[in-house]
N, C-alpha and C positions, 0 to 999 in steps of 0.2 A: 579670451575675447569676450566684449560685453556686445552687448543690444538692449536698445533701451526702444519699445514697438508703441508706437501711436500718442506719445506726449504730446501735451502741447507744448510748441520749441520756443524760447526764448531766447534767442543766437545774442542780443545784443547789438547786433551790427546795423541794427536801424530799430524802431520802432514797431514791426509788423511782429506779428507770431502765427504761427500755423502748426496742423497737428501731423507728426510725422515722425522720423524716427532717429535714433542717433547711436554712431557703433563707434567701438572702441578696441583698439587691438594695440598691448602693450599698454607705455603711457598714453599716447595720443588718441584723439577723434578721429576716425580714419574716412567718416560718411557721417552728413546732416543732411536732410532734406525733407521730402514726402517722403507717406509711409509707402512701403513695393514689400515685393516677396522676397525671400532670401533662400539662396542654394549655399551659403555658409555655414558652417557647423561653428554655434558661438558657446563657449562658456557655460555663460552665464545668460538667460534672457528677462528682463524685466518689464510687465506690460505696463505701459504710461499711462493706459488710459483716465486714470482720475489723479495724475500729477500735471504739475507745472515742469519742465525740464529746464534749467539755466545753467548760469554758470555761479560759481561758487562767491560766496563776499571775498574780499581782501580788506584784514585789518591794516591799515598803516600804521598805526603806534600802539604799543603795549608793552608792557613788562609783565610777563606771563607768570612771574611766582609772587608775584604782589596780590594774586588771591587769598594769602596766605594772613594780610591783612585786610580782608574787608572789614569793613565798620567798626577800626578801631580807633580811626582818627577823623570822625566828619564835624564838620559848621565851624573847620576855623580854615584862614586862609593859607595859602603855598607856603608861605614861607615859615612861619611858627609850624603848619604841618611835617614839613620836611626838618627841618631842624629840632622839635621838640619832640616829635613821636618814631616818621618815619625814620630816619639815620638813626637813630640808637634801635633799634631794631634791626636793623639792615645790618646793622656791626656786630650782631649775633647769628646773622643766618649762618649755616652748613650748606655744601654742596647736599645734602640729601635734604634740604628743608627747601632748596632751590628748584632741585629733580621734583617732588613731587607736587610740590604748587605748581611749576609748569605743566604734569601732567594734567591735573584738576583744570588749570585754563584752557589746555589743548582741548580736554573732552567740553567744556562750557562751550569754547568756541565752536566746534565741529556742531556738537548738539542745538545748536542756534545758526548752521546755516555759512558759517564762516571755512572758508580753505585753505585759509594764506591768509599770516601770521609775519609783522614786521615789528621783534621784539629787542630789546634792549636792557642789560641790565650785568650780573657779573655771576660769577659761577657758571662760566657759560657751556662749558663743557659738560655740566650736569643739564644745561638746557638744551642741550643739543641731543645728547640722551634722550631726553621726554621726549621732544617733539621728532625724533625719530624713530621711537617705537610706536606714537600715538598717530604716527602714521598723516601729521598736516604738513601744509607747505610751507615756510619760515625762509626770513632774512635776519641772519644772531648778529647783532651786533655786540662788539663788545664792549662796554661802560667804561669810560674814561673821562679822569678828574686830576686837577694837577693839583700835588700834596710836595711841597719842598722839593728837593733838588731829584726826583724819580720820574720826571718826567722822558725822559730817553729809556729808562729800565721796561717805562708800564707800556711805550710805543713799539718797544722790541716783542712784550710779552705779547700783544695784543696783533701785530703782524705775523706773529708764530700762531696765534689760533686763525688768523683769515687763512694762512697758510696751508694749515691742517685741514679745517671745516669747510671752505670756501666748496662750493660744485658736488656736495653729497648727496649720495642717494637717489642718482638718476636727475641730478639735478633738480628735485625736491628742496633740498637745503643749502641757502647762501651763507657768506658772512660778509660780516662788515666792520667797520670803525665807528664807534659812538661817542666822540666826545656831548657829557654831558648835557653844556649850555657855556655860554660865553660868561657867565658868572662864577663858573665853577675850574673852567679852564683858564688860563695863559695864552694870551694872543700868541704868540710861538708856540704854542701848544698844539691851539688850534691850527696855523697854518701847518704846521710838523706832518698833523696827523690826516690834513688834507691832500699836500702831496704826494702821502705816502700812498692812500687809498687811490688817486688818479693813479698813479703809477704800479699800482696792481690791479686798475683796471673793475675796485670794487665801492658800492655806498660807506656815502658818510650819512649818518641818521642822529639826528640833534635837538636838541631843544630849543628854539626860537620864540622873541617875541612874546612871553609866555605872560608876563604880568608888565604893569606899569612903573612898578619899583625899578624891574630890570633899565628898562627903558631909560630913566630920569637918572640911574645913580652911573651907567654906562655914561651917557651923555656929558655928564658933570667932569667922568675923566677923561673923554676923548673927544666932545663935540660932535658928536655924531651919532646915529644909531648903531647898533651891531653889526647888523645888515649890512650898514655901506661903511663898516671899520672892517668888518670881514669880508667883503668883497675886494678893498683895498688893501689884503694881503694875500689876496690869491685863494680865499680860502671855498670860492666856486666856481673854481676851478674842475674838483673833484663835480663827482653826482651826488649832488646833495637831497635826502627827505629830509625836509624842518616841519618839525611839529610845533602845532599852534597857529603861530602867525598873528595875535591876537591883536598885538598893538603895533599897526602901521603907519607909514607915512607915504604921501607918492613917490615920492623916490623910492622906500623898499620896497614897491611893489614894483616899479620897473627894474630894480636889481632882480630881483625873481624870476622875472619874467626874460629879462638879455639869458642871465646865465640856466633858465631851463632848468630852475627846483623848482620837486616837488614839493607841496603844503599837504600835511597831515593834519587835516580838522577834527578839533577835538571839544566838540561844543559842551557838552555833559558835562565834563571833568573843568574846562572854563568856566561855566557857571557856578556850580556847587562849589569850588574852589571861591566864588568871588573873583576869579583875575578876570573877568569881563567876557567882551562877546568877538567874537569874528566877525568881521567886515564879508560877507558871503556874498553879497553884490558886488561890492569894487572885489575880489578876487574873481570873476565871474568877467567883470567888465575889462579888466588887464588879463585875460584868458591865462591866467597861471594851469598850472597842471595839480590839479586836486586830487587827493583822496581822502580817505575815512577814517579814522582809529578812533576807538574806547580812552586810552591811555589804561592805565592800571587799576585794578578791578578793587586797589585800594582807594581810590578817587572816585571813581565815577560812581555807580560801586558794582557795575556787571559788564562782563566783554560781549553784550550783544550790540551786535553792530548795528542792527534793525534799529536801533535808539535814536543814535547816534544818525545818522542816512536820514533821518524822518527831520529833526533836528537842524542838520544842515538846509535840508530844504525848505522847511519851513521859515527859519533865520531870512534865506535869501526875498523868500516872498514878504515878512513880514519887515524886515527892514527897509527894503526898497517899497513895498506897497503895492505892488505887482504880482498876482497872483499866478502870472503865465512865467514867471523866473524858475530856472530849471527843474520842468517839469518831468513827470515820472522816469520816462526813458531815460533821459539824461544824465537825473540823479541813479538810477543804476546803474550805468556805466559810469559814473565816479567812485561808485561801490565795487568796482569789478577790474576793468580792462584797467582805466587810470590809475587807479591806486597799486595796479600792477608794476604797471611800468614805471612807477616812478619806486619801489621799493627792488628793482631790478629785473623783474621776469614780464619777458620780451613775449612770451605767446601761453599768457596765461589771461581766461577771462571772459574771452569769446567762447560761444561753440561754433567754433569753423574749424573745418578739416587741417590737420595739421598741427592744431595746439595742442596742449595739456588737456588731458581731460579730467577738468577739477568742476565736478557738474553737484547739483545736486536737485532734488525731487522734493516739490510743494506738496503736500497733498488741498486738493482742489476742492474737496467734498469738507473742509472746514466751515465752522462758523461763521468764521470771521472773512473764509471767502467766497462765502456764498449769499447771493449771486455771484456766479460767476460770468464778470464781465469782463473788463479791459486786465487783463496780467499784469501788466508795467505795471498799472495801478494798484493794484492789489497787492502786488509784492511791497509795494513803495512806503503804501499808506496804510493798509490794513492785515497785513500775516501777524501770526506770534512766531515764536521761535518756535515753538511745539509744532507747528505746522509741517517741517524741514521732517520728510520722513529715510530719506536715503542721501546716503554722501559719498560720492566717489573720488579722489582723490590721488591725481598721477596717475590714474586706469585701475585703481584698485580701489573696491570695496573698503568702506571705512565706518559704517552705520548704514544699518538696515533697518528699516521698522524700525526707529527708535534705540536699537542698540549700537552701541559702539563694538566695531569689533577685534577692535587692537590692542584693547586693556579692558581691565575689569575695574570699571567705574566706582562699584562699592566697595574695593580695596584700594585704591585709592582716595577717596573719600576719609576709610579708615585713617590713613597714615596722614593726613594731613591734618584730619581733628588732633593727633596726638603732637604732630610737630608743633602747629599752633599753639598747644597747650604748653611745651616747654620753651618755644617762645615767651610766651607771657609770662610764665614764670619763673624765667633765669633771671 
């Protein structure tokens, strides 16, 4: 059992904070409140006094061993990116070039504040490795694209990993179905692998809306957008995260909205890509169900989510003009609880009795957060990621002080300078 004595709490579940205490037996929160004395014999005890205590970030989209490329394909746009650099690369990774870039993302994410992880991409069984020894929370989807007549072989393969991975580690780790993007799938593809996920009851995680090209060259074959071609074949039906969302119409946003998807805002990697901006008011105004993701640390080009969170809010304030658009509170619980829920985990997010307890500890006596005034604020607008001094993670210790303590950072480090290197030069 943990005890965390005199933080100041950050529950999330409204705007207030007070300084008090919060205990942990197993995975869960078991007491939040004012601080009192304890006749319990705990663990582990941590004094709060010069932290913030909250709940952990949740990334909504990423592809976690795409650290593997950072900065090797930036200032051109998605489509020459993915076709001239990323895929021919991607058609040389190894399951052990997959394993340890995920693990290098798990420790970036973790060491930046993040605790849940909704990645997507293939070799997934090696990524499921990583982020279960690196000890975060994860939704694996598995990467699906329709190549000639394999479309039934690659739905079988990919219903035997949800099969396998789906509910591990204390339920720590989901899985799910990733079809690609509607550009890269089979309208039958897609609906295939939507009902298949309704019917096991698990996410489909996708790429939506991403650029304008999609948009215009979809439209030309179908008359419609994606959105309302894939609505119109049942394909939200399933639980869907779409990431992006970037190029809408009112109508997609009321499809989103009936059928209760998630949107995974991915401002950073939209802009430096060039595929444009998110509409962060009208998603705000049609009350979609938002969250937050990086996307891959080959785009953006880091999985701090703190970027990304600042990004989103500012977008909402600076497009609309209104400076009072989702303010501090808010924006952290789209970084937390929502983007929870909408990557599937039902009581992660909050600190309230009963959830997960996926917390982690500011330290208060920083720079950048001192004065120490309003917390919401602070965290929202002004933390680094260096700030994030302890990470707990499903009731367990995952970074203390700054170390990670489920791998060893600078041998991982090592192995992926050298995969990289044969990367580049195979």
């Amino acid at each position: 059992m943990i005890l965390i004595k005199n933080g100041t709490i950050l529950t999330l579940e409204g705007n207030e904070f007070f300084t008090g205490d919060l205990a942990i037996k197993d995975s869960r929160i078991f007491y939040v409140g004012k601080s009192k004395k304890w006749d319990v014999e705990f663990d582990t005890v941590i004094d709060g006094t010069d932290f913030i205590v909250m709940p952990g970030f949740v990334n909504t989209h990423t592809h976690l061993a795409m650290v593997l490329m950072r900065g090797i394909a930036d200032d051109i746009e998605l489509h020459k990116w993915l076709n001239d650099v990323i895929f021919p690369i991607e058609g040389k990774l190894t399951k052990d070039d997959v394993y340890f870039g995920s693990l290098l993302a798990s420790i970036e994410s973790i060491k930046s504040g993040v605790t849940t992880v909704a990645d997507f991409y293939f070799h997934m069984d090696a990524v499921f490795n990583a982020v279960k020894e690196a000890g975060i929370r994860a939704n694996l989807g598995f990467g699906l694209a329709s190549k000639f007549d394999f479309d039934t072989v690659k739905l079988k393969v990919a219903t035997d990993f949800v099969k396998k991975y789906n509910d591990r580690e204390d339920g720590r780790i989901l899985a799910s179905f990733a079809p690609h993007a509607p550009y890269t799938c089979t309208l039958k593809f897609m609906e295939a692998i939507a009902k298949r996920a309704k019917e096991m009851g698990v996410l489909v995680h996708t790429h939506l809306h991403e650029t304008e090209k999609e948009i215009v060259d979809f439209k030309k074959q179908y008359g419609i957008t994606p959105i309302q071609k894939l609505a119109s074949v049942g394909f939200f039906g399933a639980k869907v995260n779409a990431a992006h969302c970037v190029y809408m119409s009112a109508e997609d946003y009321k499809v989103l909205k009936e059928h209760n998807v998630g949107v995974a805002l991915n401002p950073q990697s939209n802009l430096k890509l060039g595929s444009g901006i998110p509409d962060v008011p009208e998603m705000l105004k049609y009350e979609l169900n938002l969250g937050v993701g990086t996307d891959g640390a080959s785009s953006n080009n880091n999985l701090i989510l703190l970027e990304d969170m600042r990004l989103v809010s500012f977008l909402a304030k600076g497009l609309s003009r209104d400076p009072q658009l989702l303010p501090a509170d808010e924006l952290l619980r789209i970084a937390t609880v929502s983007g929870a829920k909408n990557i599937g985990f039902s009581d992660v997010g909050l600190l309230k009795e009963g959830y997960k307890a996926d917390i982690i500890l500011i330290n208060k006596n920083s720079e950048t957060l001192t004065p120490f005034t309003n917390p919401h604020s602070l965290v929202a607008y002004s933390m680094r990621p260096g700030d994030v001094d302890t990470v707990i993670i499903n009731g367990k210790l995952v970074m203390q002080h700054r170390k990670v303590l489920t791998v060893d950072e600078e041998t991982v480090k090592k192995e992926v300078r050298k995969h990289y290197k044969r990367l580049i030069n195979s």
